[in-house]
Every structure is written in C-alpha cells, then in structure tokens.
N, C-alpha and C positions, 0 to 999 in steps of 0.2 A: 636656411634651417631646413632638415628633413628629419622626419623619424617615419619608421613603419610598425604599423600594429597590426597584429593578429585577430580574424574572430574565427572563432572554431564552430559555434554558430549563430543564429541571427540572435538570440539571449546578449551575446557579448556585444552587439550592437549601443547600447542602451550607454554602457560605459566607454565604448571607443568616440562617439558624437561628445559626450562629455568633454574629454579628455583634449580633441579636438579644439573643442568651442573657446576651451578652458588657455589652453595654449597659444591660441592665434585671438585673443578678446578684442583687438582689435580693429581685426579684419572685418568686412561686412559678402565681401565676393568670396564665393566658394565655387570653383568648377570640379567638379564632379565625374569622372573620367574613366573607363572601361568598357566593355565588351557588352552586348546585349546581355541580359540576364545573370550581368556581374553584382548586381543589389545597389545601384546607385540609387533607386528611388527609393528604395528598404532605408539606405542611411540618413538620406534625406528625409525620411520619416520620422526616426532618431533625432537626428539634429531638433527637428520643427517642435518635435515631443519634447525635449530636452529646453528649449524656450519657451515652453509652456502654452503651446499650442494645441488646444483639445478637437477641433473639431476632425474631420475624416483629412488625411491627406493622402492624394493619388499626383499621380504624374498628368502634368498638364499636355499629351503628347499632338490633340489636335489645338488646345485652344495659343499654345505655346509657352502660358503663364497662371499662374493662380496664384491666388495671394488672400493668404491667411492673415490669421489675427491673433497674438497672444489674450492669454488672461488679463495680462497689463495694458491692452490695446494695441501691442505695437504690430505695425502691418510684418510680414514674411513672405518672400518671393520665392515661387519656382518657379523654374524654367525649363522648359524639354524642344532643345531645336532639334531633333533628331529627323524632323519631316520637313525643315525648311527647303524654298526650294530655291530662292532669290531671298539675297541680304536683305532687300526692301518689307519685306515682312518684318523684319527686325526689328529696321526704322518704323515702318507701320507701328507698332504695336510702344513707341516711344521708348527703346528699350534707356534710352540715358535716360530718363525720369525717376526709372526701378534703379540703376546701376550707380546713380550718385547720390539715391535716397539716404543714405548713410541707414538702410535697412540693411538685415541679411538678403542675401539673394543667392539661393542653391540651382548652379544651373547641370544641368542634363545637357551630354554632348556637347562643350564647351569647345570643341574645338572646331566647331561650323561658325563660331564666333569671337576667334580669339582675338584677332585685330584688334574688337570693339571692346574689350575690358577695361577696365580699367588699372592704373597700375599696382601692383601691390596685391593682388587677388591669392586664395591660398587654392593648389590646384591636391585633389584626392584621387588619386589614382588606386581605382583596385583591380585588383587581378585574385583570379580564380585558382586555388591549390591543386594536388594530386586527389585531397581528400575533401575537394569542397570544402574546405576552408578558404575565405577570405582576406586577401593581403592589402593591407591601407598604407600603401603610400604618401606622406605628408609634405608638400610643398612648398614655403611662400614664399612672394615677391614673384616677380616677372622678367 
C-alpha cells in the first residue's frame, strides 16, 4: 500500500500524522525518511502530539532515543541514528526492547538501521517541493 500527501505548510502537518496513524493503526515501526531539514522531526512531532503526548518533543540526535509518555501512560520512542557510528550503539542502547515493545517507535535516519527492523514497519518518506512544500510518501510492509 502507498499513498502520498501533501503539506503546503507545517499547519497541514497536524492532519497528515492523523491520517497516517489512522491508516496504518496497526503498525507500531515508523521510519521516517529524508533529507536534512526535510521536517522529519516536525512530523514526528505530529504523530507524538496526535497520541497525546503533551510534554516537549525534540529529536534525540546525541542521546539516540527518547521516550515519551501519553496522557494514557503509554511509553513513545524516538529515535535519531543520524550520528551512529558503529551498529554496537544500536545494540548498546537494547534497541529490540524499543522495537518489539508493541509501542510506537518514530525512528530518524532509518536507514543506518534498516537490517535491524522489524518486519512490517511503515516507511515516510518526504521530500522537499519547488515551493517548500512537503511530499509524504507512505509505505508499509518491508
């Protein structure tokens, strides 16, 4: 299954995460996919907002994961390998623990990690317009 959505700008964000969420509910792996300063962490923002996560969310770029917490208690992973340097940080950091949590897990730069996914993950690819507009590529399965 694919589809691709439009956001003209970050406002339209709010309902493409929905729409997302709403579409793939059973998925819990989301990799997250684009260019430096393509809005991957904007949408992951989206998303975590969208399941009702209040507190601040940033990109976890040194620590390589952070994890939230809905209103309803339920844990929420990000993920930013974008500075890995060696897989063993990966393992370091127990990434199957996060990845078969049957939690969300929003990962950043998924593809310094793609081996280690698990199967069935829904991949977002965006890409940047002529007019700074954002294109969402929607993916699943592996």
């Amino acid at each position: 299954m694919k589809n691709q959505l439009v956001a003209h700008s970050v406002n339209d964000l709010a309902g493409i995460a929905e729409k997302i969420l709403t579409e793939f509910k059973d998925q819990r792996i989301f990799a997250v996919k684009g260019k430096m300063g393509a809005g991957k962490t904007t949408l992951i923002k989206a998303f975590c907002y969208h399941l009702g996560v209040e507190e601040t969310v940033s990109s976890p770029t040194f620590a390589l994961v952070n994890e939230y917490t809905t209103a309803s208690g339920e844990s929420v992973f990000h993920f930013d390998f974008y500075r890995i340097k060696k897989m063993e940080e990966v393992f370091d950091i127990g990434y199957e623990e996060y990845f078969y949590s049957d939690r969300y897990c929003f990962i950043e730069w998924p593809e310094l990690v793609e081996g280690l996914l698990p199967e069935g993950f829904v991949t977002v690819d965006i890409s940047v317009g002529e007019n700074e507009e954002r294109f969402f590529s929607v993916t699943a399965g592996k």
